[in-house]
C-alpha positions in Angstrom: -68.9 -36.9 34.1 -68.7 -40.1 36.6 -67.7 -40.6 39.5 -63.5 -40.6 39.4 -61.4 -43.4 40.9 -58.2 -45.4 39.8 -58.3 -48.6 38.6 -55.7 -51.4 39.7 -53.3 -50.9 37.0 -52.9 -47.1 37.4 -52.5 -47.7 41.4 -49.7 -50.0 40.6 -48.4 -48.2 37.9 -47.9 -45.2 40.4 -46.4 -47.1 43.0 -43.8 -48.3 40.5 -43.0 -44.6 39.0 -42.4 -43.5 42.8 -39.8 -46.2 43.0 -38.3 -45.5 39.8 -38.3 -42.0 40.9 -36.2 -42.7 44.3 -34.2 -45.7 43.1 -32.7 -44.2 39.5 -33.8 -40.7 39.1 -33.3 -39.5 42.7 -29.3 -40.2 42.4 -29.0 -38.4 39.1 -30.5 -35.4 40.4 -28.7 -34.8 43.2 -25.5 -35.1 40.5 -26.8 -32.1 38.4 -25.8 -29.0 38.9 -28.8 -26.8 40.1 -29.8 -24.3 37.3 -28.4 -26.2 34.6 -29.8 -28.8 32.3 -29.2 -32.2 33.8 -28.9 -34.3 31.1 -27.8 -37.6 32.2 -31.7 -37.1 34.1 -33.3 -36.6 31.2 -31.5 -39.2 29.1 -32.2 -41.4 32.0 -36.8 -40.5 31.5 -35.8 -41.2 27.8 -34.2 -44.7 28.8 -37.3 -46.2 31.1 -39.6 -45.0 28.5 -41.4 -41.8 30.5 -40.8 -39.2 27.7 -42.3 -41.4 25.3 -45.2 -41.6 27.2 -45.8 -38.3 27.1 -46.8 -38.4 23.4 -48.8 -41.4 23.8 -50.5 -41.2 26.8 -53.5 -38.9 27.5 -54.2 -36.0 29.7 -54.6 -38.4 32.9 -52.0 -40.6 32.4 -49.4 -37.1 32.4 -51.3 -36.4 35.8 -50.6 -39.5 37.2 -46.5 -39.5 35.7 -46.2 -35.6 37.4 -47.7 -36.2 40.2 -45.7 -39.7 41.2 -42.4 -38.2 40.3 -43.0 -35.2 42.3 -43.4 -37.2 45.3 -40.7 -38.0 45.1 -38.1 -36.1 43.0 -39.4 -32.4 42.0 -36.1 -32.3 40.3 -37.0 -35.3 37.4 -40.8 -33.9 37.7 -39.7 -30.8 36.2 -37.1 -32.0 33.7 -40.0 -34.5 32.2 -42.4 -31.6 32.3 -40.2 -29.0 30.7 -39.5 -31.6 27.8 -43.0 -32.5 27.3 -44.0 -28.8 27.4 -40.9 -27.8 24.6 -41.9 -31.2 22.4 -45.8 -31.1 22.0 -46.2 -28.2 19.7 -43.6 -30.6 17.2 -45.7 -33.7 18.0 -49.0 -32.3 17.8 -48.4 -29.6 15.0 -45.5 -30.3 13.3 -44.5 -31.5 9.4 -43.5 -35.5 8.6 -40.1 -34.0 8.5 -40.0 -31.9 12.1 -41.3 -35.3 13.4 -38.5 -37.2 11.8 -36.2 -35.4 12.6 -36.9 -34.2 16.7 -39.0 -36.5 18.0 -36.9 -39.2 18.2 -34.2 -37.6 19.8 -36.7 -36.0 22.4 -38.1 -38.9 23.4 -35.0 -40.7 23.8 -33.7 -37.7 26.0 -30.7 -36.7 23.7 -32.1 -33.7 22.1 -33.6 -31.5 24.7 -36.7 -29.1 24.2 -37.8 -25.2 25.4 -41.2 -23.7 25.2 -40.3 -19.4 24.3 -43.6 -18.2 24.8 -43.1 -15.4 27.3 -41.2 -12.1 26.9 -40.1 -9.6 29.6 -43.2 -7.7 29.2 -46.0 -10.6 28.1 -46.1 -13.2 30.5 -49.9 -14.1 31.3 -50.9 -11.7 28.8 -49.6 -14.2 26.0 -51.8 -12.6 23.1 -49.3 -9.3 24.0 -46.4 -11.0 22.4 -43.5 -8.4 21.2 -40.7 -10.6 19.4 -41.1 -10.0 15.8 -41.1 -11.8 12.8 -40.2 -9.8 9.7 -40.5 -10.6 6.5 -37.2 -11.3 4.5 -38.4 -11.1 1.2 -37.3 -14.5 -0.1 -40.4 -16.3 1.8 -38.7 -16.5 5.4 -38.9 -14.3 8.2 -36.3 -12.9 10.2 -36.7 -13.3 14.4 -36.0 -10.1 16.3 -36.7 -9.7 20.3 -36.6 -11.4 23.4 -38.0 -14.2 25.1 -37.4 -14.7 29.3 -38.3 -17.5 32.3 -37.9 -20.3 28.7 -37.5 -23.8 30.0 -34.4 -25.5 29.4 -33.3 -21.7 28.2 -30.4 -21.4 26.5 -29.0 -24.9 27.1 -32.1 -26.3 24.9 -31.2 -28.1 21.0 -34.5 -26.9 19.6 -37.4 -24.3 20.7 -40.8 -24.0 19.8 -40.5 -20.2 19.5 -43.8 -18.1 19.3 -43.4 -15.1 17.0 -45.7 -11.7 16.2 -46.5 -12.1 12.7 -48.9 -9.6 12.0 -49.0 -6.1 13.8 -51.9 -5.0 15.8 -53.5 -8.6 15.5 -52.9 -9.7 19.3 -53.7 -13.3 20.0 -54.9 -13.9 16.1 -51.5 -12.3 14.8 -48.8 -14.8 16.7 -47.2 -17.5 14.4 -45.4 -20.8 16.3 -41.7 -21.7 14.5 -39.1 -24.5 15.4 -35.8 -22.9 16.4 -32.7 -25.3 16.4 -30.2 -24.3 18.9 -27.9 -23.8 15.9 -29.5 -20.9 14.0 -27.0 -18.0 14.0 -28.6 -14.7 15.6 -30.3 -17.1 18.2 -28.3 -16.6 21.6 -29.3 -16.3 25.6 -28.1 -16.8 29.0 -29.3 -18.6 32.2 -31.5 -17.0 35.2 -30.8 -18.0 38.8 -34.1 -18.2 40.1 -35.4 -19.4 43.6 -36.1 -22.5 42.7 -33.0 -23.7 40.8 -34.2 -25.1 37.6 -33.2 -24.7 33.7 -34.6 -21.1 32.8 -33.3 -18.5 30.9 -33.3 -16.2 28.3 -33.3 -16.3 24.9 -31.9 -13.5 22.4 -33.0 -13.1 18.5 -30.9 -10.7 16.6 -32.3 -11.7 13.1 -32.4 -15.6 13.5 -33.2 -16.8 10.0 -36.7 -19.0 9.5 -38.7 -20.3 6.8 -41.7 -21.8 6.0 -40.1 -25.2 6.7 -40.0 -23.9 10.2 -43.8 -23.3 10.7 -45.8 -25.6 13.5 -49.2 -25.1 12.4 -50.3 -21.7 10.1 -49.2 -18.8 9.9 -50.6 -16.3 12.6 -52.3 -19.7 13.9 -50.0 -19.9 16.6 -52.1 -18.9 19.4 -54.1 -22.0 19.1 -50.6 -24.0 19.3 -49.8 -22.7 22.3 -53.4 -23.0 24.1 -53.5 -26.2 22.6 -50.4 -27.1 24.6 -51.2 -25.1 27.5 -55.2 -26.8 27.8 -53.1 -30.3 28.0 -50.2 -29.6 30.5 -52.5 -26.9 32.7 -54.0 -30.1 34.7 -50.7 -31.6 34.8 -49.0 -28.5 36.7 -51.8 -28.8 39.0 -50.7 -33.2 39.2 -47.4 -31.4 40.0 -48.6 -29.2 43.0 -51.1 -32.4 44.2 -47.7 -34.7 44.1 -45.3 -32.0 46.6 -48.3 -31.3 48.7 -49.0 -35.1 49.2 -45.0 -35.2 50.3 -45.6 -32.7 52.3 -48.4 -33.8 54.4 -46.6 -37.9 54.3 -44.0 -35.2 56.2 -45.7 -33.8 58.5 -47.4 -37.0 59.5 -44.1 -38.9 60.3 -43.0 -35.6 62.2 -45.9 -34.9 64.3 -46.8 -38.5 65.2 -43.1 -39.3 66.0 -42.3 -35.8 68.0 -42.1 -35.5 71.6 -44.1 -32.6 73.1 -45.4 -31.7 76.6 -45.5 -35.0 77.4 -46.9 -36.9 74.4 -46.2 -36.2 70.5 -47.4 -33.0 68.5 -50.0 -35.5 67.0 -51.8 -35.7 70.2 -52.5 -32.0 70.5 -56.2 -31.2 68.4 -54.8 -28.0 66.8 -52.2 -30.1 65.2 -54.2 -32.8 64.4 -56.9 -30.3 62.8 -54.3 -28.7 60.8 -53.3 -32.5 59.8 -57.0 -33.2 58.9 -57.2 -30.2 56.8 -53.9 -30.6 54.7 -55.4 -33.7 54.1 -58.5 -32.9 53.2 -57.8 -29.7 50.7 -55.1 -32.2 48.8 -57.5 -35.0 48.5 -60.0 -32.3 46.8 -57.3 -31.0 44.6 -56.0 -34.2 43.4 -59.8 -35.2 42.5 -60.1 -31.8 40.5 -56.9 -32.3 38.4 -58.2 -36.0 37.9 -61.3 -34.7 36.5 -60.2 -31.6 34.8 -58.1 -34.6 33.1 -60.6 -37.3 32.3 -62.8 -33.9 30.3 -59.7 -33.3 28.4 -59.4 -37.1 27.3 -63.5 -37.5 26.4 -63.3 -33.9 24.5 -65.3 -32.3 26.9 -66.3 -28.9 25.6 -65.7 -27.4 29.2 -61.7 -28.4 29.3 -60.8 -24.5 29.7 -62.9 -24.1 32.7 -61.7 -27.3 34.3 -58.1 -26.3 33.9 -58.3 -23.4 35.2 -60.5 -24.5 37.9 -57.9 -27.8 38.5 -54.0 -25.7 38.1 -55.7 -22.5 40.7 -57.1 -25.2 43.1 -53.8 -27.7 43.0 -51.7 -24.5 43.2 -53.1 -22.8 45.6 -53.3 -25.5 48.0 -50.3 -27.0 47.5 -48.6 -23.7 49.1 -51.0 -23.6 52.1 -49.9 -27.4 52.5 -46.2 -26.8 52.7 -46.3 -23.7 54.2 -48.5 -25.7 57.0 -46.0 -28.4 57.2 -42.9 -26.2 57.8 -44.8 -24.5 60.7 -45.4 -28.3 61.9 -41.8 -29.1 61.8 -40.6 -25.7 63.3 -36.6 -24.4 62.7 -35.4 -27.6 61.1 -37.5 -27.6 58.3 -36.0 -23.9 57.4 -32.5 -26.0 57.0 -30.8 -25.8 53.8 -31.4 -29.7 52.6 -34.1 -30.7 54.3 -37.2 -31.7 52.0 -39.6 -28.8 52.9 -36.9 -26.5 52.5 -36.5 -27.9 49.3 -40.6 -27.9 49.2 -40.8 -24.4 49.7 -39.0 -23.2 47.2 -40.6 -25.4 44.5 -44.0 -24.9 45.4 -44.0 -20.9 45.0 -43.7 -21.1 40.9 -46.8 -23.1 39.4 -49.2 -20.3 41.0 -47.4 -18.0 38.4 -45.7 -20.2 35.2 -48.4 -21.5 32.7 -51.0 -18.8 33.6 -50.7 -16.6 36.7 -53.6 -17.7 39.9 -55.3 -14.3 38.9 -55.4 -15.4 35.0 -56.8 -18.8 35.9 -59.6 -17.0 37.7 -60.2 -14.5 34.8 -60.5 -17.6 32.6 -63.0 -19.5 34.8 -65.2 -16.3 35.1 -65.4 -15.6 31.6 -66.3 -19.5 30.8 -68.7 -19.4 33.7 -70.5 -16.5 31.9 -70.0 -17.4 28.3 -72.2 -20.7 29.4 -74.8 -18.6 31.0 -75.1 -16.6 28.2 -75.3 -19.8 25.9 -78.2 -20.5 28.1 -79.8 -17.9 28.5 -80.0 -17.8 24.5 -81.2 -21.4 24.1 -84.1 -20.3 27.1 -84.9 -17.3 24.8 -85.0 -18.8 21.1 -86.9 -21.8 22.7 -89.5 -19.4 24.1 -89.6 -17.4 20.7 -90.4 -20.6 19.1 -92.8 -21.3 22.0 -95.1 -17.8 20.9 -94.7 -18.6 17.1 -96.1 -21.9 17.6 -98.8 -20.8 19.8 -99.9 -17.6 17.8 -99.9 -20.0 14.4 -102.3 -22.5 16.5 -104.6 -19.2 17.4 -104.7 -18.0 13.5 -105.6 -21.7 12.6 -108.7 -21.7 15.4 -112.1 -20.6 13.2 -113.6 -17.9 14.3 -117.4 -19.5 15.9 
Protein backbone atom coordinates (compact mmCIF):
# COMPACT_ATOMS: atom_id res chain seq x y z
CA UNK A 1 0.00 0.00 0.00
CA UNK A 2 1.51 3.75 -0.43
CA UNK A 3 2.33 6.08 1.50
CA UNK A 4 -1.21 7.74 2.94
CA UNK A 5 -1.84 11.56 2.82
CA UNK A 6 -4.95 13.79 1.90
CA UNK A 7 -5.20 15.50 -1.02
CA UNK A 8 -6.50 19.29 -1.19
CA UNK A 9 -9.99 18.55 -1.82
CA UNK A 10 -10.50 16.09 1.11
CA UNK A 11 -8.54 18.74 3.47
CA UNK A 12 -11.10 21.33 2.43
CA UNK A 13 -13.83 19.11 2.35
CA UNK A 14 -13.20 18.44 6.13
CA UNK A 15 -12.80 21.78 7.16
CA UNK A 16 -16.22 22.52 5.61
CA UNK A 17 -18.03 19.34 7.43
CA UNK A 18 -16.54 20.79 10.89
CA UNK A 19 -18.28 23.97 10.11
CA UNK A 20 -21.37 22.44 9.04
CA UNK A 21 -21.11 20.45 12.09
CA UNK A 22 -20.85 23.61 14.58
CA UNK A 23 -22.93 26.04 12.49
CA UNK A 24 -26.33 23.67 11.71
CA UNK A 25 -25.93 20.45 13.37
CA UNK A 26 -24.48 21.63 16.77
CA UNK A 27 -27.97 23.71 17.50
CA UNK A 28 -30.16 20.79 16.71
CA UNK A 29 -28.43 18.57 18.98
CA UNK A 30 -28.52 20.36 21.82
CA UNK A 31 -32.53 20.56 21.04
CA UNK A 32 -32.95 16.72 21.21
CA UNK A 33 -33.81 15.12 23.92
CA UNK A 34 -30.88 12.82 25.06
CA UNK A 35 -31.82 9.02 24.57
CA UNK A 36 -34.28 9.61 22.04
CA UNK A 37 -34.13 9.74 18.30
CA UNK A 38 -33.52 13.32 17.23
CA UNK A 39 -35.06 13.65 14.20
CA UNK A 40 -35.09 17.12 13.13
CA UNK A 41 -30.80 16.07 13.24
CA UNK A 42 -31.11 13.51 11.17
CA UNK A 43 -33.52 15.17 8.66
CA UNK A 44 -31.19 17.98 8.86
CA UNK A 45 -27.74 15.08 7.45
CA UNK A 46 -30.47 14.13 4.97
CA UNK A 47 -30.89 17.89 3.89
CA UNK A 48 -26.96 18.85 3.28
CA UNK A 49 -26.57 15.65 1.53
CA UNK A 50 -24.37 13.52 4.30
CA UNK A 51 -26.66 10.46 4.37
CA UNK A 52 -26.46 10.17 0.80
CA UNK A 53 -23.03 10.11 0.91
CA UNK A 54 -22.89 7.35 2.79
CA UNK A 55 -24.09 5.03 0.01
CA UNK A 56 -21.89 6.60 -2.47
CA UNK A 57 -18.89 7.36 -1.00
CA UNK A 58 -16.24 4.66 -0.10
CA UNK A 59 -14.67 3.39 3.01
CA UNK A 60 -12.38 6.63 3.38
CA UNK A 61 -14.60 9.13 2.47
CA UNK A 62 -17.01 7.65 5.77
CA UNK A 63 -13.70 8.01 7.81
CA UNK A 64 -13.20 11.34 6.90
CA UNK A 65 -17.41 12.37 7.36
CA UNK A 66 -17.06 10.48 11.19
CA UNK A 67 -14.26 11.71 12.03
CA UNK A 68 -14.99 15.70 11.13
CA UNK A 69 -18.37 15.49 12.72
CA UNK A 70 -17.09 14.10 15.87
CA UNK A 71 -14.91 16.89 16.33
CA UNK A 72 -17.16 18.52 16.63
CA UNK A 73 -20.64 17.21 17.40
CA UNK A 74 -20.49 13.35 18.78
CA UNK A 75 -24.14 13.81 18.92
CA UNK A 76 -24.77 14.22 14.70
CA UNK A 77 -21.58 11.67 14.50
CA UNK A 78 -23.64 9.10 15.91
CA UNK A 79 -27.06 9.80 14.48
CA UNK A 80 -25.18 9.62 10.78
CA UNK A 81 -23.45 6.54 11.92
CA UNK A 82 -26.43 4.66 13.36
CA UNK A 83 -28.36 5.41 10.01
CA UNK A 84 -25.62 4.32 7.86
CA UNK A 85 -25.10 1.24 9.97
CA UNK A 86 -29.30 0.30 9.94
CA UNK A 87 -29.34 1.27 5.84
CA UNK A 88 -26.39 -0.63 4.23
CA UNK A 89 -27.56 -4.16 4.49
CA UNK A 90 -30.86 -2.52 2.24
CA UNK A 91 -28.40 -0.79 -0.10
CA UNK A 92 -25.91 -3.34 -0.42
CA UNK A 93 -28.25 -6.53 -0.28
CA UNK A 94 -31.50 -5.60 -0.78
CA UNK A 95 -34.35 -6.30 -3.80
CA UNK A 96 -35.24 -3.33 -6.59
CA UNK A 97 -38.24 -3.06 -4.39
CA UNK A 98 -36.58 -2.72 -0.63
CA UNK A 99 -34.47 -0.11 -2.52
CA UNK A 100 -37.45 1.70 -3.81
CA UNK A 101 -39.15 1.78 -1.22
CA UNK A 102 -36.34 2.69 2.01
CA UNK A 103 -33.73 4.22 0.51
CA UNK A 104 -35.04 7.24 -0.40
CA UNK A 105 -36.60 7.98 2.64
CA UNK A 106 -33.24 7.10 4.57
CA UNK A 107 -31.20 9.10 2.80
CA UNK A 108 -33.44 12.00 2.92
CA UNK A 109 -33.53 11.48 6.86
CA UNK A 110 -37.35 10.84 7.11
CA UNK A 111 -37.40 7.19 7.57
CA UNK A 112 -34.97 6.28 10.19
CA UNK A 113 -32.93 2.86 10.34
CA UNK A 114 -31.64 0.19 13.31
CA UNK A 115 -29.09 -2.48 12.94
CA UNK A 116 -30.73 -5.79 15.48
CA UNK A 117 -27.86 -7.85 15.50
CA UNK A 118 -27.14 -8.35 19.15
CA UNK A 119 -29.24 -10.21 21.73
CA UNK A 120 -28.88 -10.18 25.61
CA UNK A 121 -26.70 -13.12 25.44
CA UNK A 122 -24.76 -12.84 21.80
CA UNK A 123 -23.08 -9.67 21.61
CA UNK A 124 -19.43 -10.17 20.18
CA UNK A 125 -20.15 -13.68 19.74
CA UNK A 126 -22.61 -12.73 16.75
CA UNK A 127 -22.55 -16.41 15.13
CA UNK A 128 -24.40 -17.28 18.87
CA UNK A 129 -27.46 -15.61 17.68
CA UNK A 130 -30.80 -16.93 19.69
CA UNK A 131 -33.92 -15.03 17.98
CA UNK A 132 -35.61 -17.50 15.93
CA UNK A 133 -37.14 -17.73 12.78
CA UNK A 134 -39.85 -20.40 12.39
CA UNK A 135 -41.27 -21.61 9.72
CA UNK A 136 -44.97 -20.70 9.12
CA UNK A 137 -45.85 -23.12 6.63
CA UNK A 138 -47.16 -20.70 3.95
CA UNK A 139 -43.34 -19.77 2.87
CA UNK A 140 -42.77 -17.04 5.72
CA UNK A 141 -41.25 -17.32 8.94
CA UNK A 142 -42.45 -16.18 12.08
CA UNK A 143 -39.74 -13.88 14.42
CA UNK A 144 -39.57 -14.98 18.02
CA UNK A 145 -36.85 -13.53 20.70
CA UNK A 146 -35.00 -10.61 21.63
CA UNK A 147 -32.68 -8.23 20.31
CA UNK A 148 -30.78 -5.45 22.97
CA UNK A 149 -28.16 -2.21 22.71
CA UNK A 150 -30.22 -1.87 18.67
CA UNK A 151 -29.46 1.58 17.38
CA UNK A 152 -32.31 3.88 16.94
CA UNK A 153 -34.23 0.94 19.06
CA UNK A 154 -37.52 1.12 19.21
CA UNK A 155 -38.02 4.62 17.77
CA UNK A 156 -36.54 3.21 14.29
CA UNK A 157 -39.26 2.84 10.84
CA UNK A 158 -37.43 -0.17 9.53
CA UNK A 159 -34.68 -2.71 10.99
CA UNK A 160 -32.38 -4.98 9.34
CA UNK A 161 -33.11 -7.75 11.78
CA UNK A 162 -30.75 -10.86 11.89
CA UNK A 163 -32.56 -14.10 12.56
CA UNK A 164 -31.50 -18.00 13.41
CA UNK A 165 -32.73 -19.82 10.54
CA UNK A 166 -31.36 -23.06 10.89
CA UNK A 167 -30.61 -24.76 14.34
CA UNK A 168 -27.17 -25.86 15.32
CA UNK A 169 -25.65 -24.00 12.23
CA UNK A 170 -23.94 -20.96 14.14
CA UNK A 171 -22.58 -18.28 11.97
CA UNK A 172 -23.69 -20.28 8.58
CA UNK A 173 -27.40 -20.73 10.04
CA UNK A 174 -28.36 -16.82 10.56
CA UNK A 175 -30.69 -15.27 7.78
CA UNK A 176 -30.78 -11.07 7.54
CA UNK A 177 -34.79 -9.72 7.13
CA UNK A 178 -36.14 -6.09 6.75
CA UNK A 179 -38.55 -5.33 9.63
CA UNK A 180 -40.83 -2.28 9.16
CA UNK A 181 -41.60 -0.63 12.36
CA UNK A 182 -45.28 -1.57 11.61
CA UNK A 183 -45.21 -5.38 11.70
CA UNK A 184 -47.61 -6.44 14.59
CA UNK A 185 -45.66 -8.69 17.20
CA UNK A 186 -42.64 -6.33 16.68
CA UNK A 187 -42.43 -4.06 19.99
CA UNK A 188 -39.43 -2.63 22.45
CA UNK A 189 -38.50 -0.07 24.72
CA UNK A 190 -35.53 2.39 25.23
CA UNK A 191 -32.24 1.82 27.40
CA UNK A 192 -30.72 4.69 29.38
CA UNK A 193 -27.28 4.18 28.86
CA UNK A 194 -24.14 6.31 29.97
CA UNK A 195 -23.78 7.82 27.07
CA UNK A 196 -27.23 9.05 26.13
CA UNK A 197 -27.88 7.90 22.67
CA UNK A 198 -30.92 6.06 20.75
CA UNK A 199 -30.62 2.33 22.07
CA UNK A 200 -33.00 0.01 22.99
CA UNK A 201 -34.63 -3.05 22.82
CA UNK A 202 -36.47 -4.81 20.50
CA UNK A 203 -39.26 -7.58 21.29
CA UNK A 204 -40.59 -10.27 18.60
CA UNK A 205 -43.62 -12.22 19.70
CA UNK A 206 -44.25 -13.92 16.22
CA UNK A 207 -43.57 -10.82 13.86
CA UNK A 208 -44.72 -12.10 10.52
CA UNK A 209 -41.94 -12.22 7.38
CA UNK A 210 -41.64 -13.50 4.11
CA UNK A 211 -39.53 -14.10 1.50
CA UNK A 212 -40.05 -10.48 0.27
CA UNK A 213 -38.36 -9.61 3.50
CA UNK A 214 -34.98 -11.46 2.82
CA UNK A 215 -31.59 -9.16 2.33
CA UNK A 216 -29.39 -11.56 0.75
CA UNK A 217 -30.05 -15.69 1.07
CA UNK A 218 -31.36 -17.52 3.33
CA UNK A 219 -28.99 -18.55 6.21
CA UNK A 220 -26.53 -16.07 4.23
CA UNK A 221 -26.93 -13.59 6.67
CA UNK A 222 -23.69 -13.79 8.42
CA UNK A 223 -21.95 -12.48 5.45
CA UNK A 224 -24.56 -9.35 5.45
CA UNK A 225 -23.72 -8.42 8.58
CA UNK A 226 -19.65 -8.86 8.27
CA UNK A 227 -20.08 -7.26 5.16
CA UNK A 228 -21.48 -4.25 6.91
CA UNK A 229 -19.39 -4.54 9.90
CA UNK A 230 -15.81 -4.88 7.55
CA UNK A 231 -17.04 -1.26 6.07
CA UNK A 232 -18.16 0.77 9.24
CA UNK A 233 -15.28 -1.12 11.64
CA UNK A 234 -12.65 1.64 10.21
CA UNK A 235 -15.18 4.23 10.51
CA UNK A 236 -15.81 3.66 14.41
CA UNK A 237 -12.21 3.84 14.67
CA UNK A 238 -12.64 7.68 12.34
CA UNK A 239 -15.09 8.19 15.25
CA UNK A 240 -12.63 7.64 18.26
CA UNK A 241 -9.61 9.51 16.06
CA UNK A 242 -12.28 12.65 15.65
CA UNK A 243 -13.11 12.88 19.93
CA UNK A 244 -9.49 12.23 20.72
CA UNK A 245 -8.29 14.94 18.22
CA UNK A 246 -11.04 17.36 20.36
CA UNK A 247 -9.63 16.28 23.13
CA UNK A 248 -6.08 16.99 22.74
CA UNK A 249 -7.21 20.75 20.63
CA UNK A 250 -8.55 20.84 24.50
CA UNK A 251 -6.03 20.23 26.40
CA UNK A 252 -3.81 22.40 24.26
CA UNK A 253 -5.95 25.61 24.75
CA UNK A 254 -6.06 24.69 28.55
CA UNK A 255 -2.57 23.98 29.34
CA UNK A 256 -1.00 26.68 27.22
CA UNK A 257 -3.51 29.32 28.49
CA UNK A 258 -3.40 28.08 32.52
CA UNK A 259 -1.60 29.77 35.09
CA UNK A 260 0.60 27.58 37.34
CA UNK A 261 3.48 28.21 39.68
CA UNK A 262 4.35 31.00 37.98
CA UNK A 263 3.99 30.24 34.28
CA UNK A 264 1.26 27.99 32.42
CA UNK A 265 0.83 24.10 32.87
CA UNK A 266 2.39 24.05 29.24
CA UNK A 267 5.65 25.12 30.59
CA UNK A 268 6.09 22.22 32.93
CA UNK A 269 7.87 18.97 30.79
CA UNK A 270 5.59 16.34 32.37
CA UNK A 271 2.67 18.16 30.89
CA UNK A 272 4.23 18.98 27.81
CA UNK A 273 5.34 15.07 27.52
CA UNK A 274 1.92 14.00 28.16
CA UNK A 275 0.88 16.67 25.35
CA UNK A 276 3.52 15.18 22.96
CA UNK A 277 2.25 11.80 23.48
CA UNK A 278 -1.68 12.36 23.06
CA UNK A 279 -0.42 13.78 20.02
CA UNK A 280 1.51 11.36 18.89
CA UNK A 281 -0.66 8.05 19.62
CA UNK A 282 -3.76 9.98 17.69
CA UNK A 283 -1.63 10.93 14.80
CA UNK A 284 -0.78 6.97 14.61
CA UNK A 285 -4.37 6.02 14.95
CA UNK A 286 -5.82 8.38 12.50
CA UNK A 287 -3.10 6.98 9.86
CA UNK A 288 -4.23 3.26 10.73
CA UNK A 289 -8.03 3.96 10.19
CA UNK A 290 -6.84 5.88 6.93
CA UNK A 291 -5.19 2.89 5.83
CA UNK A 292 -7.35 0.21 7.09
CA UNK A 293 -9.74 2.35 4.75
CA UNK A 294 -7.87 2.90 1.51
CA UNK A 295 -7.43 -1.57 1.64
CA UNK A 296 -11.14 -1.71 1.96
CA UNK A 297 -11.59 0.68 -1.12
CA UNK A 298 -8.67 -1.20 -3.50
CA UNK A 299 -10.23 -4.75 -2.30
CA UNK A 300 -7.38 -5.60 -0.34
CA UNK A 301 -7.64 -9.18 0.67
CA UNK A 302 -6.22 -8.22 4.26
CA UNK A 303 -9.42 -5.68 5.10
CA UNK A 304 -10.36 -7.99 8.25
CA UNK A 305 -6.91 -7.59 9.74
CA UNK A 306 -6.74 -3.94 9.06
CA UNK A 307 -10.07 -3.31 10.79
CA UNK A 308 -9.45 -4.87 13.51
CA UNK A 309 -6.04 -3.64 13.70
CA UNK A 310 -7.57 0.22 12.91
CA UNK A 311 -11.19 0.16 15.44
CA UNK A 312 -8.62 -1.59 18.64
CA UNK A 313 -5.85 1.08 17.88
CA UNK A 314 -8.42 4.27 17.34
CA UNK A 315 -10.39 2.91 20.40
CA UNK A 316 -8.01 2.27 22.54
CA UNK A 317 -6.31 5.36 22.28
CA UNK A 318 -8.94 7.59 22.03
CA UNK A 319 -9.77 6.70 25.86
CA UNK A 320 -6.07 7.16 27.05
CA UNK A 321 -6.49 10.65 25.20
CA UNK A 322 -9.44 11.87 27.03
CA UNK A 323 -8.81 10.26 30.08
CA UNK A 324 -5.31 12.25 29.79
CA UNK A 325 -6.99 15.46 29.01
CA UNK A 326 -9.50 15.45 32.00
CA UNK A 327 -6.42 14.87 34.27
CA UNK A 328 -4.89 18.08 32.31
CA UNK A 329 -7.90 20.12 33.08
CA UNK A 330 -8.35 18.90 36.76
CA UNK A 331 -12.13 19.37 38.66
CA UNK A 332 -13.72 21.44 35.95
CA UNK A 333 -13.53 19.07 33.34
CA UNK A 334 -15.60 16.52 35.74
CA UNK A 335 -18.50 19.40 35.35
CA UNK A 336 -21.72 18.32 34.01
CA UNK A 337 -21.51 20.33 30.43
CA UNK A 338 -18.28 20.78 29.88
CA UNK A 339 -16.82 19.02 26.57
CA UNK A 340 -14.64 16.28 28.23
CA UNK A 341 -17.30 15.50 30.51
CA UNK A 342 -19.30 15.09 27.60
CA UNK A 343 -15.90 13.29 26.05
CA UNK A 344 -15.82 10.82 28.65
CA UNK A 345 -18.82 9.46 28.46
CA UNK A 346 -18.82 8.97 24.67
CA UNK A 347 -15.46 7.60 24.32
CA UNK A 348 -16.12 4.44 26.74
CA UNK A 349 -18.57 2.64 24.06
CA UNK A 350 -16.65 1.98 20.63
CA UNK A 351 -14.03 -0.30 22.63
CA UNK A 352 -17.20 -2.55 23.09
CA UNK A 353 -20.13 -1.88 20.16
CA UNK A 354 -19.24 -3.38 16.74
CA UNK A 355 -16.81 -5.96 18.17
CA UNK A 356 -15.52 -5.92 21.70
CA UNK A 357 -11.32 -4.68 22.06
CA UNK A 358 -10.70 -8.39 23.06
CA UNK A 359 -12.74 -9.69 19.71
CA UNK A 360 -10.73 -7.35 17.57
CA UNK A 361 -7.61 -8.91 18.95
CA UNK A 362 -8.93 -12.46 18.50
CA UNK A 363 -9.59 -11.43 14.85
CA UNK A 364 -6.11 -10.02 14.13
CA UNK A 365 -4.47 -13.17 15.68
CA UNK A 366 -6.30 -15.53 13.75
CA UNK A 367 -5.61 -13.46 10.35
CA UNK A 368 -2.05 -13.13 11.41
CA UNK A 369 -1.79 -17.01 11.51
CA UNK A 370 -4.10 -17.96 8.74
CA UNK A 371 -1.35 -15.85 6.52
CA UNK A 372 1.46 -17.72 8.02
CA UNK A 373 -0.06 -20.77 7.42
CA UNK A 374 -0.81 -19.64 3.66
CA UNK A 375 2.87 -19.27 3.60
CA UNK A 376 4.09 -21.67 5.01
CA UNK A 377 2.12 -23.89 2.35
CA UNK A 378 3.26 -21.97 -0.68
CA UNK A 379 7.13 -22.47 0.94
CA UNK A 380 6.27 -26.26 1.14
CA UNK A 381 4.52 -27.04 -2.29
CA UNK A 382 7.25 -24.77 -3.97
CA UNK A 383 9.87 -26.95 -2.43
CA UNK A 384 7.97 -30.23 -3.29
CA UNK A 385 8.02 -29.02 -6.76
CA UNK A 386 11.64 -28.02 -6.21
CA UNK A 387 12.64 -32.21 -5.48
CA UNK A 388 10.29 -33.42 -8.27
CA UNK A 389 12.04 -31.29 -10.71
CA UNK A 390 15.36 -32.12 -9.41
CA UNK A 391 14.92 -35.99 -9.04
CA UNK A 392 13.24 -35.94 -12.87
CA UNK A 393 16.60 -34.05 -14.06
CA UNK A 394 18.63 -37.07 -12.06
CA UNK A 395 16.50 -40.00 -13.83
CA UNK A 396 17.07 -38.11 -17.18
CA UNK A 397 21.23 -37.99 -16.57
CA UNK A 398 22.69 -41.34 -18.47
CA UNK A 399 24.30 -43.50 -16.46
CA UNK A 400 28.46 -43.04 -17.89
Amino acid sequence: MPAFSLDPEQITWCAELRTLAAERLRPLADQGEPGRVNRPLVAALGELGLLARLFDAGALDLCLLRESLARTCTEAETALALQGLGTHPVAAFGTPAQRARWLPEATAGRAVAAFALSEPDAGSDAAALALEARPDGAGGWRLHGEKRWISNAPEADFATVFARTTQGAGSRGVTAFLVPADRPGLGGEALDMLAPHALGTLTFDGVPVGPDDLLGEPDQGFRVAMHTLNLFRPSVGAFAVGMAQAALDAALAHTAARPAFGGHLADLQAVAHRIAEMATRTEAARLLVYAAATAYDEGDPDVPRRSAMAKLLATETAQYVVDAAVQLHGARALQRGHLLEHLYREVRAPRIYEGATEVQRTIIAKELYAAHRRAANRTERREAVRLRTADSRRQEVPSP
